[in-house]
RODO-2510 file (C-alpha; in nm, 4 decimals, decimal comma):
residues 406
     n   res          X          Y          Z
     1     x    -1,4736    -5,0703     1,9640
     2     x    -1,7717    -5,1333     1,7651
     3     x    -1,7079    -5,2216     1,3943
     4     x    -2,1220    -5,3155     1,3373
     5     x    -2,2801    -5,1909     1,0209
     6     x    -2,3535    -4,8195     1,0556
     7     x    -2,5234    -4,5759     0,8400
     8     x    -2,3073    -4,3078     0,6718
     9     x    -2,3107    -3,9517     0,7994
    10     x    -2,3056    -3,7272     0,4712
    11     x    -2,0326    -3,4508     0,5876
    12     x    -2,1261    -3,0909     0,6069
    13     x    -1,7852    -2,9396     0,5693
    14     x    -1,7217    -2,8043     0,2198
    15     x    -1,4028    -2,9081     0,0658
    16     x    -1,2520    -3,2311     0,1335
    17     x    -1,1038    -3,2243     0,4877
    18     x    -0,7333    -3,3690     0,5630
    19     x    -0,7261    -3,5856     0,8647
    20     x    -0,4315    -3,7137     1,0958
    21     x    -0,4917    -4,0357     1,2664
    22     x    -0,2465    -4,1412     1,5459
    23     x    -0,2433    -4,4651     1,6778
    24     x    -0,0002    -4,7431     1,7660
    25     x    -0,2186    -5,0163     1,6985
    26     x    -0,2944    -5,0800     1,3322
    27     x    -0,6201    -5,2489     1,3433
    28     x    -0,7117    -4,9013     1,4976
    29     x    -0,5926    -4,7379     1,2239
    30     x    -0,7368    -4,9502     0,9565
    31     x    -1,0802    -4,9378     1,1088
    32     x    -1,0697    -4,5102     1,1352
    33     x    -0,8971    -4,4836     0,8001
    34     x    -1,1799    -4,6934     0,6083
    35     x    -1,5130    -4,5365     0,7921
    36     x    -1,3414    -4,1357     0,7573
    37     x    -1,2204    -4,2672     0,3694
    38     x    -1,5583    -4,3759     0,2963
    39     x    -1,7160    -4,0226     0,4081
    40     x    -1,4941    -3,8469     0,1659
    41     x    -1,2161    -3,6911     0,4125
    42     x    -0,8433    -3,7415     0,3162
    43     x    -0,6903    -3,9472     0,5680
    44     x    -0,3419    -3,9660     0,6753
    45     x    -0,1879    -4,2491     0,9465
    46     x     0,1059    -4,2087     1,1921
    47     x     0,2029    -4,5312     1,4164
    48     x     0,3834    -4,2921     1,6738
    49     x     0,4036    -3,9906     1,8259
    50     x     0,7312    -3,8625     1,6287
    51     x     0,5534    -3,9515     1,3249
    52     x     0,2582    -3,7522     1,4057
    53     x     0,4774    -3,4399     1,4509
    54     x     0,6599    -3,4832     1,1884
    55     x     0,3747    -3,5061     0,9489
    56     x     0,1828    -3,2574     1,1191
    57     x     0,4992    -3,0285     1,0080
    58     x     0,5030    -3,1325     0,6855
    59     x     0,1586    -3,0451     0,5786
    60     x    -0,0826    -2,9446     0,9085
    61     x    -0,4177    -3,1139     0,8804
    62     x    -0,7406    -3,0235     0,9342
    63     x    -0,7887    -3,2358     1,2116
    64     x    -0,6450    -3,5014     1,4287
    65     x    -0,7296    -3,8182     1,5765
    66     x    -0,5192    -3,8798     1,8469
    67     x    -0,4188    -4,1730     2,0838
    68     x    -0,2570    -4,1258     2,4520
    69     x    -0,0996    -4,4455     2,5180
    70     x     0,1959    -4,5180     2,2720
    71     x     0,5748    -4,5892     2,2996
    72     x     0,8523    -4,3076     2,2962
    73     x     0,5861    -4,0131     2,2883
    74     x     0,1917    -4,0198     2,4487
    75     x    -0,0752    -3,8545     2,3357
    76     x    -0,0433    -3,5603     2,5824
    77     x     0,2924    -3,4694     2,4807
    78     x     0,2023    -3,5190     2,1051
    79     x    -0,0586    -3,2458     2,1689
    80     x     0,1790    -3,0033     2,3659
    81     x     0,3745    -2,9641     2,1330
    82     x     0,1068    -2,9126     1,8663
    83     x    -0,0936    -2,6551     2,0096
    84     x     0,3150    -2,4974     2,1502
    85     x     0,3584    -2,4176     1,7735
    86     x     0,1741    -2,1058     1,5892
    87     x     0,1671    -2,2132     1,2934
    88     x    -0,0269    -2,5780     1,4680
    89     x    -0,2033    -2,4067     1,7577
    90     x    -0,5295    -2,3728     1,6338
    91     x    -0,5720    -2,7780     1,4426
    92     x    -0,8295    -2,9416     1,6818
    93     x    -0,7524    -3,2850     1,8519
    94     x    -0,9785    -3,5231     1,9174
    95     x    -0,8769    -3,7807     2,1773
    96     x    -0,8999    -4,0934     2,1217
    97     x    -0,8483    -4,3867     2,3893
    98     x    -0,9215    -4,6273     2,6752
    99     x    -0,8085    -4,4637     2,9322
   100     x    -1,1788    -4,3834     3,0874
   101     x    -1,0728    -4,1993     3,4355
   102     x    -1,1985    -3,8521     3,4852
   103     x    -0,8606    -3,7440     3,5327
   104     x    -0,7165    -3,8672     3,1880
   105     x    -1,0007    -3,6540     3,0020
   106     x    -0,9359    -3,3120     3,2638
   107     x    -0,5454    -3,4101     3,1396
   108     x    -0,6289    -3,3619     2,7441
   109     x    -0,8471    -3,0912     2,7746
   110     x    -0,5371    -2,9025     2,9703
   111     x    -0,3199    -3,0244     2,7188
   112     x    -0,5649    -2,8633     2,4263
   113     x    -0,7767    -3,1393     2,2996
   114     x    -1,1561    -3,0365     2,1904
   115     x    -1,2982    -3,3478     2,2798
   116     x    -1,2448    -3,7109     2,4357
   117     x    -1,3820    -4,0298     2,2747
   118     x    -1,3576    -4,3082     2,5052
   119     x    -1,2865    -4,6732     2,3222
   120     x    -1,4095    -4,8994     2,2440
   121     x    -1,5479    -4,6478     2,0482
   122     x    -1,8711    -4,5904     1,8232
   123     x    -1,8261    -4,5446     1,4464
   124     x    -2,1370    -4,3056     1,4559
   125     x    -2,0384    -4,0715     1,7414
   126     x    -1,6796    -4,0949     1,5816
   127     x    -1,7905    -3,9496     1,2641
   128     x    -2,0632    -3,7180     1,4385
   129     x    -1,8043    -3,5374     1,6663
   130     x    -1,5303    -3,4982     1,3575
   131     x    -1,8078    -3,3856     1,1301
   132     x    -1,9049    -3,1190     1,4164
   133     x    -1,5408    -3,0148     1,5230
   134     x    -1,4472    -2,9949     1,1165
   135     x    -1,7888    -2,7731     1,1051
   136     x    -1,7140    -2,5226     1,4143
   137     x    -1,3055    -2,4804     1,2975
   138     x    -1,4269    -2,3957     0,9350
   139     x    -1,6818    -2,1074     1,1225
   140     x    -1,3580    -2,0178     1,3412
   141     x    -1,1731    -1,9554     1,0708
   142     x    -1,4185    -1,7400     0,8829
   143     x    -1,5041    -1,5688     1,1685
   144     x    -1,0640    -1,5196     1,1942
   145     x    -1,1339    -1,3791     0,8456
   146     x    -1,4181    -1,1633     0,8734
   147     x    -1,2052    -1,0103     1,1597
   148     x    -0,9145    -0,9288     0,9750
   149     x    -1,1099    -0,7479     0,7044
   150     x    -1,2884    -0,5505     0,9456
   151     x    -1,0056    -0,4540     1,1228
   152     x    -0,8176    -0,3248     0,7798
   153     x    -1,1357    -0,1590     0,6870
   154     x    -1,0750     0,0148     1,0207
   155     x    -0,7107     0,1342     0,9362
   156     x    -0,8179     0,2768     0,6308
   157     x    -1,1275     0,4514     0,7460
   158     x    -0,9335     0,6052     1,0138
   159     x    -0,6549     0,6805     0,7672
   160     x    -0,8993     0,8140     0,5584
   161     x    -1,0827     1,0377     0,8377
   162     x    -0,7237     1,1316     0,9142
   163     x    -0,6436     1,2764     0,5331
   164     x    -1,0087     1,4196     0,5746
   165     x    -0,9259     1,6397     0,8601
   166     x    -0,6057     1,7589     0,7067
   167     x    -0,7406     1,8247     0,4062
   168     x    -1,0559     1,9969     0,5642
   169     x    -0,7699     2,1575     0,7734
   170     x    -0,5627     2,3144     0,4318
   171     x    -0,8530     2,3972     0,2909
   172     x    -0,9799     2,6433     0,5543
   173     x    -0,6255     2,7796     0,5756
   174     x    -0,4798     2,8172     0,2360
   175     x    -0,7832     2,8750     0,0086
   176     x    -0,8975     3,1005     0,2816
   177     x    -0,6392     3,3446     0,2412
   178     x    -0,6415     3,4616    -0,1021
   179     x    -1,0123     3,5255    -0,0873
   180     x    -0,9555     3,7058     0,2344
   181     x    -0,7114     3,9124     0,0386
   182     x    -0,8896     3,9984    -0,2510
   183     x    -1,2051     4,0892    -0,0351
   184     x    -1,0354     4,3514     0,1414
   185     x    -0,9102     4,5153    -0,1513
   186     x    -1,2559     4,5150    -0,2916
   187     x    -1,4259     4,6371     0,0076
   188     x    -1,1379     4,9441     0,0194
   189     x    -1,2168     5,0244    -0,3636
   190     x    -1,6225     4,9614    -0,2990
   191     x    -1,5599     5,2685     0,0469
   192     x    -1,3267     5,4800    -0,1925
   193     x    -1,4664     5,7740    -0,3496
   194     x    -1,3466     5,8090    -0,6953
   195     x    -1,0553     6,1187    -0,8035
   196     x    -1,3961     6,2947    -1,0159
   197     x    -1,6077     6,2273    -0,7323
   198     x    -1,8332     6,0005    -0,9270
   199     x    -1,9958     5,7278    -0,6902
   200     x    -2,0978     5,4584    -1,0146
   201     x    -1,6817     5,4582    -1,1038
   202     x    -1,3712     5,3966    -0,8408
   203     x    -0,9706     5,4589    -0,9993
   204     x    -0,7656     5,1416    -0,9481
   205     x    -0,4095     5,1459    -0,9457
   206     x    -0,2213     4,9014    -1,1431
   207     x    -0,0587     4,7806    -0,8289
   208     x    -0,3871     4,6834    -0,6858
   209     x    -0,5194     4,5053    -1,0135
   210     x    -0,1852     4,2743    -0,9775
   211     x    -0,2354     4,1707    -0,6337
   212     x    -0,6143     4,0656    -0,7107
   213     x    -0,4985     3,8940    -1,0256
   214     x    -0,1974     3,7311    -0,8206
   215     x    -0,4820     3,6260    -0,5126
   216     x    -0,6514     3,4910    -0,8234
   217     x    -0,3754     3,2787    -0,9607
   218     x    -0,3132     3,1401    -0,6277
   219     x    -0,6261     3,0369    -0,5562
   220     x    -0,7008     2,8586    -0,9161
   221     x    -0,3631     2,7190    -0,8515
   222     x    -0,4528     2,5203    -0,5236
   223     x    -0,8153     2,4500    -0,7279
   224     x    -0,6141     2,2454    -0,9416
   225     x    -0,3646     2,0638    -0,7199
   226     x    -0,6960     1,9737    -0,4982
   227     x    -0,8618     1,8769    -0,8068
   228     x    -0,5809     1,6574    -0,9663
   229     x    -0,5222     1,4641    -0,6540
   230     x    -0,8760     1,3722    -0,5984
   231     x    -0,8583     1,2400    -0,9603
   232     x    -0,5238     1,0686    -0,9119
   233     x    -0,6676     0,9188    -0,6088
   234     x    -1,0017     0,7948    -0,6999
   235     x    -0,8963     0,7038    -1,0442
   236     x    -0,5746     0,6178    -1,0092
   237     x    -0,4218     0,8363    -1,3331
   238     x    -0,5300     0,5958    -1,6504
   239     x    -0,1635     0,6653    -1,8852
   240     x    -0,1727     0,7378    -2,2059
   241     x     0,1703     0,6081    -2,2609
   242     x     0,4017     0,6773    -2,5599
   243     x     0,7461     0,6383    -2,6573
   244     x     0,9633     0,9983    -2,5418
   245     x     1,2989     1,1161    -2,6211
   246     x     1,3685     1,2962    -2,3524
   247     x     1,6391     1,4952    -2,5221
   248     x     1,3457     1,6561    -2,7454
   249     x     1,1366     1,6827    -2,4283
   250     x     1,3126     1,9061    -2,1968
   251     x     1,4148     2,1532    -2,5132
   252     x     1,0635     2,2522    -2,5111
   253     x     1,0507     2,2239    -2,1635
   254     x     1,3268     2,4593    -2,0979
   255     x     1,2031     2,6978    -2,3625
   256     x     0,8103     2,6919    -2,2444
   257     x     1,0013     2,7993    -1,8626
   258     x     1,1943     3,0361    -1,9911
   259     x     0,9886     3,3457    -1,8694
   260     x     0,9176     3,2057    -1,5300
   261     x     1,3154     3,1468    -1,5263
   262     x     1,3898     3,5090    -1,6063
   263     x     1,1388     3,6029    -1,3301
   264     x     1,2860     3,4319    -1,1043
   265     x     1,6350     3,5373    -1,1513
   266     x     1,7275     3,1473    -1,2114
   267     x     1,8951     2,9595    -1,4550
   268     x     1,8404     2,6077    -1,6024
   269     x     2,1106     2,3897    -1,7725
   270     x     2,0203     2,0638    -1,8946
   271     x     2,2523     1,7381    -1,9998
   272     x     2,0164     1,4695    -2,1380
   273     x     2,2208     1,2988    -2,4226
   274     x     2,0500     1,2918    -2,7747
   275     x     2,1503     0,9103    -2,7480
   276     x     1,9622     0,8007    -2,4646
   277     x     1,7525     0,5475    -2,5781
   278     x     1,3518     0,6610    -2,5442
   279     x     1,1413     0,6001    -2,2319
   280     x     0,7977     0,4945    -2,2279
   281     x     0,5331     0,7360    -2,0050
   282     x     0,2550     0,9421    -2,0496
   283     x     0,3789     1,2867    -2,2316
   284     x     0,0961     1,5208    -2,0130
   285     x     0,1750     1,3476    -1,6756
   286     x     0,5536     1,3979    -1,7794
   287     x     0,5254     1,7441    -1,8229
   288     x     0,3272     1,7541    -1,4830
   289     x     0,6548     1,5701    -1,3241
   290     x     0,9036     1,7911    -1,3990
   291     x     0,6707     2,0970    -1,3641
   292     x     0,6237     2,0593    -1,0484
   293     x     0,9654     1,9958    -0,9112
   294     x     1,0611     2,3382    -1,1081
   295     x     0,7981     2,5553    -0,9549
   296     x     0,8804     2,3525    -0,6238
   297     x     1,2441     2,4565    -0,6534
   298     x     1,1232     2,8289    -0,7581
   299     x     0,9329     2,8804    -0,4416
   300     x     1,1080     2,7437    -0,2216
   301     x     1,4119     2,9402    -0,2684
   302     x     1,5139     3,2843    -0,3113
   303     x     1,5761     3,4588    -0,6481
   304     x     1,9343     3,3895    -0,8439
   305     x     1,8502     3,0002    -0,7991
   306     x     2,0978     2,7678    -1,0451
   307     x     1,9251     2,4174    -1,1476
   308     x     2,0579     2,1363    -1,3254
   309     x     1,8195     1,8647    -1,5102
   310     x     1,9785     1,5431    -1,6072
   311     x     1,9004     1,2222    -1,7595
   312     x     2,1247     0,9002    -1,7836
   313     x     2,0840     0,5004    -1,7713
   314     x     1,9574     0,3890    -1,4449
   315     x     2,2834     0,2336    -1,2713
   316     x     2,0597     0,0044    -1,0538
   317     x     1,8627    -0,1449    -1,3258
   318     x     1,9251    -0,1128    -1,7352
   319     x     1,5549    -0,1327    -1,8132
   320     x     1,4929     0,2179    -1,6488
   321     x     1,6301     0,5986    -1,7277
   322     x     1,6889     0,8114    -1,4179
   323     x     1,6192     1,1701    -1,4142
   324     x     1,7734     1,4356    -1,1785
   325     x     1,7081     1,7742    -1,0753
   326     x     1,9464     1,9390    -0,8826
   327     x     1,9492     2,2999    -0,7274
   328     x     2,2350     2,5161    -0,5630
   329     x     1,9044     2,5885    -0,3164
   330     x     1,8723     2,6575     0,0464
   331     x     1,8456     2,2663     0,0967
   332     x     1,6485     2,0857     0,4015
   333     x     1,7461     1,8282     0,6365
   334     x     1,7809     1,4797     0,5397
   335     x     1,4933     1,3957     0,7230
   336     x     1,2670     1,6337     0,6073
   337     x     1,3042     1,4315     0,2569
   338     x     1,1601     1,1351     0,3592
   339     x     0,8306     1,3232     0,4232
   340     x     0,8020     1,5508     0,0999
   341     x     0,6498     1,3120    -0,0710
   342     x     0,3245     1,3009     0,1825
   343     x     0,0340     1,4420     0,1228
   344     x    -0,0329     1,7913     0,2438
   345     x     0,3495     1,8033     0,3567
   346     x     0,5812     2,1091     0,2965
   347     x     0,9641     2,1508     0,4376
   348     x     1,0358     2,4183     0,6950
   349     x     1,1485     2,6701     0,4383
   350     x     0,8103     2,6209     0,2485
   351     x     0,5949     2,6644     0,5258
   352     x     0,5708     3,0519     0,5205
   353     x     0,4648     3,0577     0,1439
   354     x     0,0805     2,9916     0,0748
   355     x     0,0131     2,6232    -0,0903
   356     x    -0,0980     2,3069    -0,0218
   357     x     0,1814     2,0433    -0,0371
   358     x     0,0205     1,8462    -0,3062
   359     x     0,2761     1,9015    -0,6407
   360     x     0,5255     1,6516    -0,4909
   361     x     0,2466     1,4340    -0,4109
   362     x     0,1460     1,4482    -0,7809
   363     x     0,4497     1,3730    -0,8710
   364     x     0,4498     1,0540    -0,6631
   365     x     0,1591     0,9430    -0,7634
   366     x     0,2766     0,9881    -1,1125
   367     x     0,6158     0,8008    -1,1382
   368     x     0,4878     0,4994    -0,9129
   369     x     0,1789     0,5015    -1,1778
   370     x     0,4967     0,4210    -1,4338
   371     x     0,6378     0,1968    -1,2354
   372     x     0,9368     0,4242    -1,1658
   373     x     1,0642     0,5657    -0,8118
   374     x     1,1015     0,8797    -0,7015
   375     x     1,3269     1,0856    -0,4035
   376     x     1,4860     1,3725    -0,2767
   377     x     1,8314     1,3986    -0,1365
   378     x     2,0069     1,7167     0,0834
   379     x     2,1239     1,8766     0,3388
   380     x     2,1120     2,2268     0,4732
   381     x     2,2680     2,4972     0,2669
   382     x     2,3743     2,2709     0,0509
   383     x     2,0699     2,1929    -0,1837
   384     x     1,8645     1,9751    -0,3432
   385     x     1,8611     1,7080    -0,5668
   386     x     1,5348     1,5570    -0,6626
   387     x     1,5622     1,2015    -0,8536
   388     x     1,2702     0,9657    -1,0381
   389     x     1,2812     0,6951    -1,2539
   390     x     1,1196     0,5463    -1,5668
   391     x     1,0735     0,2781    -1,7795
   392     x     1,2477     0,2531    -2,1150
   393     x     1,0733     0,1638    -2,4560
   394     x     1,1706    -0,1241    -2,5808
   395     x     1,4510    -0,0428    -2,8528
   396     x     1,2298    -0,2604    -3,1075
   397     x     0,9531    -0,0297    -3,1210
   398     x     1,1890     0,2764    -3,2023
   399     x     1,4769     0,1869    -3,4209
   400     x     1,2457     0,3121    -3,7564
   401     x     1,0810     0,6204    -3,6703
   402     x     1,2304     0,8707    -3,3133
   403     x     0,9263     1,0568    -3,2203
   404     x     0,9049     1,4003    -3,2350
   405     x     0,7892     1,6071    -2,8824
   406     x     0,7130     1,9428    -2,9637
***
């Protein structure tokens, strides 16, 4: 090897490379270690194979110098095992050696070296080929990158085309139908002749007026739970959050549902202790929560309908409150649960009534924007019970003044 003055390569590779020389001859060493020190690289040194491995396990470097002819374990098996290992398979090794046949180069390549440098060796072309080999595995890597990114932009654009066509798909159906509805009836009044015979005035029964209104409601109802989605979605429901006693809460709650109740034939109890301490959450998003799991349990079940709400001390973990609301309901299959929560998703007993499958998405949205959980558990015939979580305010913050929430 030639150890004649040479003129210092200024490395390309942007931040300080590690480097593995292996070599059972320590003038070897000390000659590689000084020229690669001197050009800024970290260098490590391993006298034997089993060294090299186990340092390469320790901490993989960047690249490796390698030797072939050494006690216990060559150079070939040194790299086997290397490139045999995922988490080592892609370090590129440089061979090192003075073994000059044509066969012992054909060997390392086969074994997974990038190159062969042949001692006695040139401290220019030494530093040259790391340099370039130090240059091409940073490009691999970003290239690895680059590839990754494009491939999870891919996921979520078809994800996103997917939600596109379903939505596109709900949109066609169930906003289509109310307008459908309400343009026949208008087209039957616009053909009627009036009881007086007067062309410029048409009698409307009160029947008809409902249905219209009720087509109306409908429709501005699935308006809204497109509308509050999108916003949830795109701007990810900024809280306004607040200290709540949720005793105080779902009394006006109760009493605000008490006509829809009646309506409905159904009947709400509620247990949430006036002890409980408060939880912290945003008091419109709240009222959204527990909104739409009533009018989910109202349509989705026939008249007479008994519901419990509940609120105690989350068993699993004392910093959140856990709210139930079970029904005496129709119920689902446990399966069925899992997918409520979806977007656009509606059990088999729901899927005859006109909506979208958004209010238990809301409600997802909602809690997880808390930090809380949310889930559904049942069986067929023998109700529903649907469960969230959320976080408490700290007891400091309310011990002078409890909040009022009406």
């Amino acid at each position: 090897m030639s150890s004649a003055e040479y003129q210092p390569i200024a490395p390309t590779h942007a931040p300080i490379a590690d480097i593995l020389i292996v070599d059972d001859m320590p003038n070897n060493l000390r000659l590689l270690s000084q020229m690669l020190s001197e050009q800024g690289y970290k260098v490590r040194k391993a006298l034997n194979g089993n060294w090299a491995l186990r340092a390469v396990q320790s901490m993989p470097p960047d690249l490796i110098l390698l030797d072939i002819q050494m006690p216990d374990l060559d150079g070939y098996e040194v790299c086997r095992q290397i490139k045999a290992n995922p988490k080592t398979r892609d370090i590129p090794v440089i061979f090192i050696s003075a073994l000059d046949e044509a066969m012992d180069k054909v060997l390392a390549f086969e074994v997974g070296g990038v190159d062969y440098i042949t001692k006695p060796f040139q401290i220019q072309e030494v530093l040259a080929r790391v340099n370039s080999h130090l240059n091409l595995q940073r490009l691999q890597q970003q290239l690895k990158h680059q590839n990754t990114q494009l491939q999870q932009e891919i996921v979520e654009r078809q994800k996103a085309e997917s939600s596109l066509r379903v939505f596109l798909h709900a949109v066609s159906h169930d906003l289509r139908n109310p307008v459908t509805g309400m343009s026949m009836v208008l087209k039957n009044l616009l053909q009627a002749r009036s009881a007086d015979g007067q062309e410029n005035t048409i009698a409307v029964s009160r029947g008809v007026l409902e249905r219209m209104a009720t087509s109306c409601d409908r429709q501005l109802n699935l308006i809204n739970s497109l509308l509050e989605t999108q916003k949830q979605e795109v701007w990810g429901g900024a809280l306004q959050c607040e200290p709540i006693a949720l005793d105080r809460f779902v009394e006006t709650l109760v009493a605000d549902w008490k006509p829809m109740l009646q309506r409905n034939q159904a009947t709400l109890m509620h247990q949430v202790p006036p002890d409980l301490p408060p939880v912290r959450a945003d008091r419109n998003q709240l009222w959204r929560v527990f909104e739409n799991l009533l009018a989910n349990a109202l349509k989705h079940n026939p008249p007479g309908l008994n519901l419990l709400l509940k609120a105690e001390m989350c068993p699993e973990d004392p910093a959140f409150l856990r709210c139930t609301l079970t029904d005496d309901g129709v119920g689902m299959k446990p399966e069925e649960c899992a997918r409520l929560f979806q977007p656009y998703t509606r059990g088999e007993a729901a899927r005859r009534r006109v909506g979208l499958g958004l209010g238990l998405y809301l409600c997802l949205q909602i809690v997880t924007a808390h930090g809380g959980d949310i889930g559904a558990n049942s069986s067929p015939g023998a109700g529903t019970t649907f469960w969230f979580t959320l976080p408490l305010e700290k007891i400091s913050k309310f011990q002078a003044n409890r909040p009022h929430n009406t």
